[in-house]
N, C-alpha and C positions, 0 to 999 in steps of 0.2 A: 348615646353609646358609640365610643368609637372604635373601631377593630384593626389590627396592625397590621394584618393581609389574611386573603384569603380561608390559610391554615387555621388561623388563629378565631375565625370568626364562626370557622367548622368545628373546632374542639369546644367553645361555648354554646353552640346551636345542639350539640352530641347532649351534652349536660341535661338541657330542656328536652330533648327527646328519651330519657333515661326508660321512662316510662313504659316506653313502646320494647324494653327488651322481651319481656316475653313473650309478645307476638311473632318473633322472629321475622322482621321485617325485611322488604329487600328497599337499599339505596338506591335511587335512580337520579342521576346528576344531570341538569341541563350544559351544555356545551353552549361557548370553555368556560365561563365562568365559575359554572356553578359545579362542574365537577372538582377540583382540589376540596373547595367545602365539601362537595359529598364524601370525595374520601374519608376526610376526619369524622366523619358522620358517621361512614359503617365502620371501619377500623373499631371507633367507640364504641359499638353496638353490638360490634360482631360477627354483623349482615351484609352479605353479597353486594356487591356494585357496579352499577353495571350506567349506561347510558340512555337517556332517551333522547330521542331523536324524532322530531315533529316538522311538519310544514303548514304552516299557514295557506289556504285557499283562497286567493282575492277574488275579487270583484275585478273582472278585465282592464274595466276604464277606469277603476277606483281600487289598487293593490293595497292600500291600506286598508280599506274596511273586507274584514276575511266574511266566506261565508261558510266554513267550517275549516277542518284541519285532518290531516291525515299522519299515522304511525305505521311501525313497522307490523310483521304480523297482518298487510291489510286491516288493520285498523280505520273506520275511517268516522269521523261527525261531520253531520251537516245541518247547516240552519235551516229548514224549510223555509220560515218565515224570512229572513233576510234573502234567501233565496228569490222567495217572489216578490216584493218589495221590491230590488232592484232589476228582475225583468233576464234575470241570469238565464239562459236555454239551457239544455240537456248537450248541447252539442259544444259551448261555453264552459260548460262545467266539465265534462270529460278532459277537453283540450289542458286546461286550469290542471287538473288533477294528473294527467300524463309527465305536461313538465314537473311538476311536481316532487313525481313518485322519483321518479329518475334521479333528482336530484338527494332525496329521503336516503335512496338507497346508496347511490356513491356515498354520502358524509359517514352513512354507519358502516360500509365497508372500512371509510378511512380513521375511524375510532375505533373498530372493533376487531377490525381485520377477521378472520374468519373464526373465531368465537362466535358460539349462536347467542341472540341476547335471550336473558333470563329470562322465564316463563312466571308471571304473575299472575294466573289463574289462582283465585282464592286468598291470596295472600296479601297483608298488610303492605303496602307501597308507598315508602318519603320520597316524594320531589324534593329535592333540593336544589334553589340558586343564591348568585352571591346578594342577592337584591332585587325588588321588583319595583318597575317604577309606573308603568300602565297595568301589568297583571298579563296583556294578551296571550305571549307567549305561554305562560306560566300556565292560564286558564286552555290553551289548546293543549299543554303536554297533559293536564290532570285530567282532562275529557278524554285523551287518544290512552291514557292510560287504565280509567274507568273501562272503556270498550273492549281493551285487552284483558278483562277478567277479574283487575282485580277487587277483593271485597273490601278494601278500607285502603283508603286515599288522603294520605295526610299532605301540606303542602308547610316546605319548614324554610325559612329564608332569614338571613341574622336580620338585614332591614328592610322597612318598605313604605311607600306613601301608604298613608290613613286611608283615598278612599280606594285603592286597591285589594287591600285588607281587604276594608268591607263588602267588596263585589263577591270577591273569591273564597269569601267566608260559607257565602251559600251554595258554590258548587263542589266545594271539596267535603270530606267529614271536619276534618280539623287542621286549623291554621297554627302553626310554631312560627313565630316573630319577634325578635331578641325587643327590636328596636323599631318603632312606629312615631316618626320625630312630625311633628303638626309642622316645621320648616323643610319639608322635601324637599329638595329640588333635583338630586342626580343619585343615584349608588355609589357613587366612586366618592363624592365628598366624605364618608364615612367611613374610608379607609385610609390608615397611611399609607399602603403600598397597594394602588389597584391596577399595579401592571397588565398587560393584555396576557391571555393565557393565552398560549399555543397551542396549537394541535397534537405537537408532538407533547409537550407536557396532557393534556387529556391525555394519548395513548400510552404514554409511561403510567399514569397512574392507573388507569383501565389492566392495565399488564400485572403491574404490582399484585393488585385485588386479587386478580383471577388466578395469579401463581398462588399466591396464599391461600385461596380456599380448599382447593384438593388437600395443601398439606393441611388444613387446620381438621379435615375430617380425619387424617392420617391421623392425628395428633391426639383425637380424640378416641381412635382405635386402638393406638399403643401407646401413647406418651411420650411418645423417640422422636418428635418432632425438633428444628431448630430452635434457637432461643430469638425473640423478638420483645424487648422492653426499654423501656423508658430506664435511664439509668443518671446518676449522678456523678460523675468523675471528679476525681479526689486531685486538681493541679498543682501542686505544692502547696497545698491545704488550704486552695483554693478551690468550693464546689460549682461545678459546671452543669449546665441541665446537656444530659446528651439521650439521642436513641440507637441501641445497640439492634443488631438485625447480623446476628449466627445462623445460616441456611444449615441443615442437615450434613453434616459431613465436609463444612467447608474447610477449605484446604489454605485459606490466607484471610487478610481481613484490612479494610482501607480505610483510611482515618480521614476527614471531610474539613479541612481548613476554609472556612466560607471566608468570601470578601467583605471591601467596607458597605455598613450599610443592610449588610445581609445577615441571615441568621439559619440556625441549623433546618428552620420549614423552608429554605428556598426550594422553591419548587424547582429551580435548574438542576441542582448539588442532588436530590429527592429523585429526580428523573435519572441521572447517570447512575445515583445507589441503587436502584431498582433492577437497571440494564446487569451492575455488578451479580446482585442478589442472584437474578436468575443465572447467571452462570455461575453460581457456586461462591463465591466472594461474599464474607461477611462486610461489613459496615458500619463506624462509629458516626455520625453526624450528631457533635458537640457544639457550644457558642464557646468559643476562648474569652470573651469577657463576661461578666455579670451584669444584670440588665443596671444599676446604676454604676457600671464605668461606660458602658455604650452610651449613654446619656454624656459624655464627655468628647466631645468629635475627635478630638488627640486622637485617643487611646486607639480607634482602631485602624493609625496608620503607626502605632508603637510597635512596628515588626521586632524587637527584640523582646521585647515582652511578650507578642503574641507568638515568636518562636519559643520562648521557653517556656509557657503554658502548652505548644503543643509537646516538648521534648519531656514534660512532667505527668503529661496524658497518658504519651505513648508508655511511658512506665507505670502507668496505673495500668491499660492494659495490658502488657507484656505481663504483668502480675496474674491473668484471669484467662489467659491464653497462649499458645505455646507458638501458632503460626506464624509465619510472615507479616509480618507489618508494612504496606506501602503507605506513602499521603497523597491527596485529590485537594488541588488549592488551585481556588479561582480568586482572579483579578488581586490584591493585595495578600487573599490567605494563600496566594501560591509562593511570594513573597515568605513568610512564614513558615512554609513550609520547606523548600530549599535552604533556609537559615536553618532549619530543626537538622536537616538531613547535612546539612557544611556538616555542627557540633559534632554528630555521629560520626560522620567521614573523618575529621580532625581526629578524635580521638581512636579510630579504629587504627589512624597510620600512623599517631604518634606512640602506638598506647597507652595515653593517658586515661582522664576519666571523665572526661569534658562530656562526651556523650551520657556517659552513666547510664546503659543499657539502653537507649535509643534506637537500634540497628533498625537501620532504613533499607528494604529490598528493594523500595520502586518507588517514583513520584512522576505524577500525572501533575500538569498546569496546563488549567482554563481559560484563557485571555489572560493571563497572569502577568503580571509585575514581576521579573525574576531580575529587575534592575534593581530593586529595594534590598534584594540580598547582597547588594555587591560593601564590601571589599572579598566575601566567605561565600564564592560560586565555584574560586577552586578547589573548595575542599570538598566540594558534592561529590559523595562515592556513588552513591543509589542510581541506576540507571533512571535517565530524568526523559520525560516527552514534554513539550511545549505544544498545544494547540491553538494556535488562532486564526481570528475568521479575516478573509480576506481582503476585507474593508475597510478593517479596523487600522489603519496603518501607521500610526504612532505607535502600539500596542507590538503592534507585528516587527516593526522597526526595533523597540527595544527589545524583543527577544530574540534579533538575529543577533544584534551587538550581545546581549547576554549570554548567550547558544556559545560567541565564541571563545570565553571565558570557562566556559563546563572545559573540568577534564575529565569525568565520567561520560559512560558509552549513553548518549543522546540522539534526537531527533526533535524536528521543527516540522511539524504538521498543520499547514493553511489548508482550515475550511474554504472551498472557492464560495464567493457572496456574500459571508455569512459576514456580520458587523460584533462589537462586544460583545452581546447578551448571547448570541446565533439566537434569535427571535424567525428567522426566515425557517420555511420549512424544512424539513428533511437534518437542519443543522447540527440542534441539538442532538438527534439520533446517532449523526455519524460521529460528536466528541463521546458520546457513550461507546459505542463500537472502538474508537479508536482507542480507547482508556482500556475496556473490557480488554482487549487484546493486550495490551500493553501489561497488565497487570497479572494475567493469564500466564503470559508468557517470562514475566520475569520475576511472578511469587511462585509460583506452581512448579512442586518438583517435577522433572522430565516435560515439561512444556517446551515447544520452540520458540525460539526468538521470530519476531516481527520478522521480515525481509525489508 
């Protein structure tokens, strides 16, 4: 079995855990990998998610071989027998477990920021990672998590070597395992896309979760909650899988032009929607092609077809909502989305009908291509932001040359260090910040402008 990324290997692990909804389980995701999949795991279920966070205890002169493992909550196991076996002292072991904790403690500060983690006393608890290949890790979080209370310990992973499985079969209750292939040899072989997660992606989606839960208990109190669903967008009669995400009272809503190669789970485009959400800002994250024209490499640098799927969207929503519409398009769907917003512009000045109710308030671009729009960059009415990382410097290069070509109110925004992806820390954070602002200010009645 092979899995597209992450997301994708989370919404069929959710499936096989279907079972466990009435238990009312909580999701607990190992970092980073295994949190995006945990996401899709509780989102499916229903259930809280949160993080665990564990350290392996070694052996001084042998850091590989642990002799037990420590959690938060002081949590702690230990081997006695490994223990004495290799001759470990009480004074060893302290030393061992001080570095340790210190370090325990910094990572879930930087996951969890000051959120307490979830309390599973009594209650059903899924580990979930993206794959296990020795178990160690896997087998010290479901122990530190056993010690934290709780009374049923399931361990759900979409793959994993055979004799893994079978170790961690007898210290957990029960093992969920999409994929058990007798040829292991790595996790990441079994995905198309086993990019590195980032920290900042774990805390975007850690964030997402925890925003959701308050409101889903609101939701269940009065019913007034916002709208979050899986929808199909109608592009000139062409159907699109997208996920719609309406916060309570949102005042605008921003449409997610993803790049080549990528698809509406990118966990980047997933992280800045998130940053939107909590400030109020609804969310379309759509694929503009169907999975067999993506199967066509063309098609998704066909920025005129993928600007008029998105100009045939945005009028499917403009149908089902009254706010402001901005677009968010990274690396070629910014591309895309600047073409969408030229047609608008064009026709708002000529008044013709080129647009056909298209009106663009605002567009955000991600390391974006805004070269692919050219000869129709002067017809961009929408107030545009360009962000790229400072490394990236072809990238960065064509959008000063494209910046000077905008005759709408613009700005060129270099992340310092950050390269394409902003994979370095702190990166991806600040193009969400800098987007949220951008869109804040130029969807939102009586908001100010950026300086």
């Amino acid at each position: 079995m092979l899995f597209t990324d992450r997301a994708d290997a989370g919404r069929r692990l959710a499936l096989a855990l279907r079972h466990l909804e009435g238990e009312k389980p909580v999701v607990l995701g190992l970092p980073r990998g295994g949190v995006p999949v945990a996401f899709e795991v509780a989102r499916a279920l229903g259930a809280p998610l949160d993080v665990i966070v564990v350290r392996k205890l070694g052996v001084p002169y042998h850091r590989e071989l642990g002799f037990g493992a420590i959690g938060e909550g002081g949590a702690r196991v230990i081997s006695d027998d490994i223990v004495r076996r290799t001759g470990v002292g009480p004074d060893d072991v302290a030393a061992v477990e001080r570095t340790e904790k210190a370090e325990l403690e910094r990572r879930a500060r930087r996951f969890r920021g000051d959120r307490p983690r979830l309390a599973l006393e009594g209650r059903t608890v899924v580990v979930v990672d993206d794959g296990i290949a020795t178990g160690a890790t896997a087998a010290a979080a479901c122990q530190v998590v056993r010690a934290q209370g709780a009374a049923r310990v399931v361990l759900a992973v979409p793959v994993a070597a055979p004799d893994a499985v079978a170790r961690l079969s007898s210290e957990v209750d029960e093992v969920v395992c999409l994929s058990v292939p007798q040829m292991f040899r790595a996790v990441g072989e079994w995905y198309d896309d086993f990019a590195q997660t980032s920290d900042e992606e774990v805390i975007a989606l850690l964030g997402q979760m925890a925003a959701r839960e308050p409101a889903a208990r609101e939701a269940e109190e009065n019913d007034a909650e916002g709208v979050e669903e899986a929808v199909e967008v109608d592009a000139g009669g062409v159907r699109l899988a997208g996920d719609l995400t309406m916060p309570k009272g949102a005042t605008a809503v921003v449409m997610f032009a993803h790049g080549s190669g990528s698809s509406r789970r990118s966990p980047r485009n997933r992280s800045v929607a998130a940053a939107l959400n909590r400030a109020g800002l609804g969310t379309l994250l759509f694929d503009l092609l169907t999975p067999a024209e993506e199967a066509h490499r063309a098609n998704v640098f066909d920025i005129e077809t993928l600007a008029g799927r998105l100009g045939d969207a945005t009028r499917w929503l403009r149908r089902r909502t009254s706010v402001p519409i901005g677009y968010f398009g990274a690396s070629t769907g910014a591309a895309a989305a600047l073409r969408a917003a030229a047609s608008a512009g064009a026709s708002a000045r000529t008044g013709g009908e080129e647009g056909g109710g298209t009106d663009v308030g605002a567009v955000v671009s991600r390391g974006g291509r805004p070269d692919l729009a050219r000869p129709r960059l002067g017809d961009v009415r929408a107030p545009t932001l360009l962000i790229v990382g400072g490394r990236d410097t072809l990238v960065l290069d064509l959008n000063r040359q494209a910046q000077a070509e905008l005759r709408c109110e613009n700005r060129l925004e270099v992340v310092p260090g950050a390269t394409h992806l902003f994979e370095e820390p702190g990166a991806l954070e600040k193009v969400a910040d800098l987007a949220r602002d951008w869109f804040t200010a130029h969807l939102t009645p009586g908001a100010s402008r950026p300086e």
